[in-house]
C-alpha positions as CSV (number, residue, x, y, z in Angstrom):
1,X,266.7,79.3,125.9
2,X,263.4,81.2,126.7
3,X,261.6,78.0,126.8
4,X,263.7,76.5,129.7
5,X,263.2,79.9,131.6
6,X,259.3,79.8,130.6
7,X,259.1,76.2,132.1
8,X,261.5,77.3,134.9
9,X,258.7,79.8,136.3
10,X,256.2,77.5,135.6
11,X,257.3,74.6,137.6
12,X,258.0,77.0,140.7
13,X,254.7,79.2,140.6
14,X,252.2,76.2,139.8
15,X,254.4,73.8,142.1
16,X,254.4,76.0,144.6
17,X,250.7,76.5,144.6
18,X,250.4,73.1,144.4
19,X,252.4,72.0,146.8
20,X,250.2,74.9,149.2
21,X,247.2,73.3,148.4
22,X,248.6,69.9,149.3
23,X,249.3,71.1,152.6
24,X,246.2,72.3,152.8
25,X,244.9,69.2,151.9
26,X,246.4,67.5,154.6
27,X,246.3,69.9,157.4
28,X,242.5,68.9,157.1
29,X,243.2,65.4,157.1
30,X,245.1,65.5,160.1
31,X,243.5,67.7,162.4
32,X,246.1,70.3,162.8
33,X,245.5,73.7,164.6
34,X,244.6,76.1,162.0
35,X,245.1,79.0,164.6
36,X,248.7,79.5,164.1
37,X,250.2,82.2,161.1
38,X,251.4,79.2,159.2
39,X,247.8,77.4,158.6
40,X,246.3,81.1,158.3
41,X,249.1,81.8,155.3
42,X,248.2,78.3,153.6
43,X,244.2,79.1,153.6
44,X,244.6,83.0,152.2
45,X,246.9,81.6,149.9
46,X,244.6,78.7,148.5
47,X,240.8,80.1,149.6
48,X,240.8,81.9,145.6
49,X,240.9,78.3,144.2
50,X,239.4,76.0,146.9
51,X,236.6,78.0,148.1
52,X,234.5,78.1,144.5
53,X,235.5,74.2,143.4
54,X,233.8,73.6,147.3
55,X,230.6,74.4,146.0
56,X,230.7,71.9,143.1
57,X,232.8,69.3,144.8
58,X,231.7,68.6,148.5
59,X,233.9,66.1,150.6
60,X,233.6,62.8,151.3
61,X,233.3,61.9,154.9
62,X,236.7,63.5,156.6
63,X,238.4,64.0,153.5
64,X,238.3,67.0,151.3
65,X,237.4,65.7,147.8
66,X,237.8,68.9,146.2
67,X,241.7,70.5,148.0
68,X,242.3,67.0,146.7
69,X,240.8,67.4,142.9
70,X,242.3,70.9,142.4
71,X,245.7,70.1,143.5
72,X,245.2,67.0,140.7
73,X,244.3,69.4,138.1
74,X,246.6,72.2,138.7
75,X,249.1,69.5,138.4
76,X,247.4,68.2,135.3
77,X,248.4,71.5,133.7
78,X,251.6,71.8,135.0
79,X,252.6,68.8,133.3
80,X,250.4,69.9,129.9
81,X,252.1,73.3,130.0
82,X,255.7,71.9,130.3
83,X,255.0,69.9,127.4
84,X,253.6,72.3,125.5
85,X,256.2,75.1,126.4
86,X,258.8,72.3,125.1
87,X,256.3,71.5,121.4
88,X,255.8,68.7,122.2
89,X,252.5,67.7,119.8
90,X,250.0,67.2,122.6
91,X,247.1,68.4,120.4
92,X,247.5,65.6,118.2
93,X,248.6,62.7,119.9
94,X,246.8,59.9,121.0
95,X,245.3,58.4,123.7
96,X,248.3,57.0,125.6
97,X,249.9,60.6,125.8
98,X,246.8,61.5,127.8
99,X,246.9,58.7,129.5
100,X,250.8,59.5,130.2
101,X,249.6,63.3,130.9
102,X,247.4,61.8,134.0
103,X,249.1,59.6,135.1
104,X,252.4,61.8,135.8
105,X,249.9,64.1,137.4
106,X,249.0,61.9,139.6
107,X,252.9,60.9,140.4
108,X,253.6,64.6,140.9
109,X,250.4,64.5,143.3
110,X,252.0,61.0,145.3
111,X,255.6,62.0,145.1
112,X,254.7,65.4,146.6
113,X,252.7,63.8,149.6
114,X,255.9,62.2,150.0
115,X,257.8,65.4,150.5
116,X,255.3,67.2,152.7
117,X,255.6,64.3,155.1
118,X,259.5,63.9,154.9
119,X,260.1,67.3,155.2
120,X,258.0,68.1,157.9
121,X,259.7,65.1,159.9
122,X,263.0,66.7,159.2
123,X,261.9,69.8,160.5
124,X,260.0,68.4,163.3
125,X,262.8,67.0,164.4
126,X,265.2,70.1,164.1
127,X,262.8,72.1,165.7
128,X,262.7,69.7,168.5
129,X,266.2,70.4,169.1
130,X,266.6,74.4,168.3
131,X,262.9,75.3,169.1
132,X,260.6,73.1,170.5
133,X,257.8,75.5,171.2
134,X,257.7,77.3,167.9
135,X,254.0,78.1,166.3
136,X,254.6,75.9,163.8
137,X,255.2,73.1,165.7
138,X,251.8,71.8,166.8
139,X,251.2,71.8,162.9
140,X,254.6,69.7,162.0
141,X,253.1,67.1,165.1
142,X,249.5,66.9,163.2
143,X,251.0,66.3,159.8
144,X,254.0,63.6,161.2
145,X,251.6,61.5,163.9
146,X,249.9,59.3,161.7
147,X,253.5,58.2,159.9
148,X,255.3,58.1,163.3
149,X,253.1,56.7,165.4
150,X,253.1,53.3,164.0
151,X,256.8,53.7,163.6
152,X,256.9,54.1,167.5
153,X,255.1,51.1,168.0
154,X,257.9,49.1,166.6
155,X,260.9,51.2,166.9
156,X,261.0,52.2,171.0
157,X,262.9,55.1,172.2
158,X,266.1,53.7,172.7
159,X,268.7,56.0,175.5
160,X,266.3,58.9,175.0
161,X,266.7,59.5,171.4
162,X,263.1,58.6,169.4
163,X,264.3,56.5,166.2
164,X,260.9,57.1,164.5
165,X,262.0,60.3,162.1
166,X,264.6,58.6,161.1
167,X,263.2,55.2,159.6
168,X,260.1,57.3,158.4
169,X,263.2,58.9,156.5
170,X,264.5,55.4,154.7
171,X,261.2,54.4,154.5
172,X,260.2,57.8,152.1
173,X,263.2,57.3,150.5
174,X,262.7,53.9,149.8
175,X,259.4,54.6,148.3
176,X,260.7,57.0,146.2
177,X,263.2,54.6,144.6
178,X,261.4,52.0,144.4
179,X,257.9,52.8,143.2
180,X,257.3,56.4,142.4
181,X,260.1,56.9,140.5
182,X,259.7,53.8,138.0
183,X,256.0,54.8,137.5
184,X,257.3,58.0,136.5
185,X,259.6,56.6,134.3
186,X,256.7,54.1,132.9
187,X,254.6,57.2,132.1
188,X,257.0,59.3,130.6
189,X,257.7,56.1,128.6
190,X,254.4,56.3,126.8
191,X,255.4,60.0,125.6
């Protein structure tokens, strides 16, 4: 009982954190405005953590090496601490638990991405509709262009409507389904 609560309010604070650094993560990688309350909120939040791993970690060309490596371990110890909430013998098992251990990290890290960008197009496109001008808007278009851009190439506008959001929709889905989820499975195989 107290273990599933423990594991509970692990999952949300370290998700969330790492789910704050991932935006953060790619905010950079996209470009988008950082002069909005939304952008400003994700730095404070993360500058604790990112700022000192900066000075061991520098980036590599336009992507942040270290936003990238700290989201990676946080979720590293997400999944450790789950396992260990749950006695599970981590200590003492073998390599292919560690292996397991990273490699769901690294899933948590992909299938996340996932969700910043479908959930983002979602409410891009919502927005569009209720609020088009909202501050958080030019930072939904930074983090959605370089998934529906090449979406608009081959799906046109047809009667007005832009089809993009939705096939980036089937297409994140799809991915899920089909290759994040049975690696997941794989990995939590070797436990």
């Amino acid at each position: 009982m107290i273990e599933n609560g423990l594991d509970f309010l692990l999952h949300t604070l370290l998700g969330l954190f790492v789910l704050t650094v991932m935006l953060r993560f790619y905010m950079q990688l996209t470009n988008a405005p950082f002069r909005n309350p939304f952008s400003q909120a994700v730095v404070s939040i993360t500058n604790f953590a990112v700022i000192p791993i900066r000075r061991i970690i520098p980036s590599w060309g336009k992507i942040d090496l270290s936003t990238l490596i700290l989201a990676f371990l946080i979720q590293f110890l997400l999944e450790f601490a789950s396992l260990w909430i749950h006695d599970f013998p981590i200590m003492v098992a073998d390599g292919s638990a560690w292996l397991a251990l990273l490699g769901l990290a690294f899933i948590g890290i992909a299938k996340l991405s996932v969700y910043i960008f479908l959930y983002a197009t979602i409410a891009q496109a919502i927005l569009s509709w209720v609020n088009p001008h909202t501050p958080i808007g030019p930072v939904l278009d930074a983090l959605t262009r370089p998934i529906l851009m090449p979406i608009r190439r081959i799906v046109p506008m047809s009667g007005g409507m832009d089809f993009s959001p939705l096939v980036a929709f089937i297409v994140a889905q799809l991915l899920l389904i089909m290759l994040i989820t049975p690696l997941e499975q794989q990995f939590l195989r070797l436990l």
